[in-house]
N, C-alpha and C positions, 0 to 999 in steps of 0.2 A: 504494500500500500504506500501511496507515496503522502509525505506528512507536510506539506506545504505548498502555497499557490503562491504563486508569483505571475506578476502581472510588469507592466511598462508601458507607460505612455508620451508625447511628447504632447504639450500645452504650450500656447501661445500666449504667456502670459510671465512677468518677470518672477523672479525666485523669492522676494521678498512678499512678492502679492498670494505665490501659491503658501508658503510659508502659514500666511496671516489662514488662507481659509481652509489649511486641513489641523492648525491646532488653536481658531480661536472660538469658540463655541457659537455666536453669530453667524459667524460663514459657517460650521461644519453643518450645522441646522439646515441650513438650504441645498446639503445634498448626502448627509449620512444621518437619517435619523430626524426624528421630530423634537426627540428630551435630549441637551447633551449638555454635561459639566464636565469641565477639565481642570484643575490643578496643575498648571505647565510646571509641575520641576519632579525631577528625577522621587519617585515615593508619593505623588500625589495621587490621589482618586481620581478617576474621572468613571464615566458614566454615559449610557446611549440608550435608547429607546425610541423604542417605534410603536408607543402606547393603541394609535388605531389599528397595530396590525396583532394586537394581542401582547407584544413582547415589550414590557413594563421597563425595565430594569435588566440593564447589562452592565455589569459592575467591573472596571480595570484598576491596574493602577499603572503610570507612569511609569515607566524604566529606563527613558532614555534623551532627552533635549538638547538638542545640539544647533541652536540658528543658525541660519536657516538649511541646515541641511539633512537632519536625521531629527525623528517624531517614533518616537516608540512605546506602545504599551501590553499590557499582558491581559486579556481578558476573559470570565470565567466562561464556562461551557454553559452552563446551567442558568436559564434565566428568573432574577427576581433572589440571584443570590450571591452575597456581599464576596468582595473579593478573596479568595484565600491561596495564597502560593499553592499550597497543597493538594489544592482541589484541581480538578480539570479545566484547563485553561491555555488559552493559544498566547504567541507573540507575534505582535501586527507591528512592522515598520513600516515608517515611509522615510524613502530616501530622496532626494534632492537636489541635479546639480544643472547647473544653467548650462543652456546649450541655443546657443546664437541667440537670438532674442525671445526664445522662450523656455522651458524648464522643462526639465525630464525627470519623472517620477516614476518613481519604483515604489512596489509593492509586494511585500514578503509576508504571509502569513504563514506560522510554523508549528509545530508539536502535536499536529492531529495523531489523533487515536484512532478515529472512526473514521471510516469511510464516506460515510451517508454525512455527518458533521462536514467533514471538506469538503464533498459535492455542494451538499446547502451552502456553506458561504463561498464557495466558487463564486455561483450563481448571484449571490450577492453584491461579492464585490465587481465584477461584470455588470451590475447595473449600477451599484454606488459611484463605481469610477467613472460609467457614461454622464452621469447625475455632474459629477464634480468636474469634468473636462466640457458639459453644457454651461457652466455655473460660469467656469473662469473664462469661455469665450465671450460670453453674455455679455463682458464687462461691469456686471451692476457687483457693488460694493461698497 
């Protein structure tokens, strides 16, 4: 079974601008989720939901900040339950680096167990990331 999805895109939009909208809770709203809190520093909580589609609470925490080029957190598997190292839980990066006048992002999620868990957020992030490369062409911010 393979235990991570990676993804790559290239955005038409400066590294500072993608920067602000995949770790600043305003912009992540308008295209990962409807609920989202983050704590930007390495140990902070943050938090995602998508309350209309059933999934309340998805509890992370921080692991990694690095302006603007590295955004990393640990998320649990299990939704509507608080975060625990211990418990089942993936590592989602995003990485960052400018390439002519727009930005190239990467996307690494890691540690699956299950099969049917990675197919599910394939799929997701396959459509979060069209959401977020709609978001940054749009220019509104």
């Amino acid at each position: 079974m393979e235990d991570r999805i990676e993804r790559e895109l290239l955005v038409q939009a400066p590294i500072e601008r993608v920067w602000r909208v995949i770790t600043e809770p305003e912009y992540v709203r308008q295209w990962l989720g409807s609920r989202v809190e983050i704590d930007l520093r390495p140990g902070g909580t943050a938090n995602f939901g998508w309350p209309e589609e059933g999934y309340d609470n998805g509890w992370a925490r921080v692991e990694r900040v690095d302006p603007p080029h590295v955004f990393a957190f640990r998320w649990m598997r299990e939704v509507n339950v608080p975060f625990d190292p211990a418990g089942a839980n993936t590592l989602v990066e995003f990485t960052l680096a400018a390439d002519g006048d727009g930005t190239r992002l990467r996307l690494v999620e890691s540690g699956f167990t299950e099969e049917a868990h990675r197919k599910d957020n394939e799929g997701g992030w396959d459509h979060e990331l069209a959401d977020l490369a709609a978001f940054l062409g749009s220019g509104r911010d």
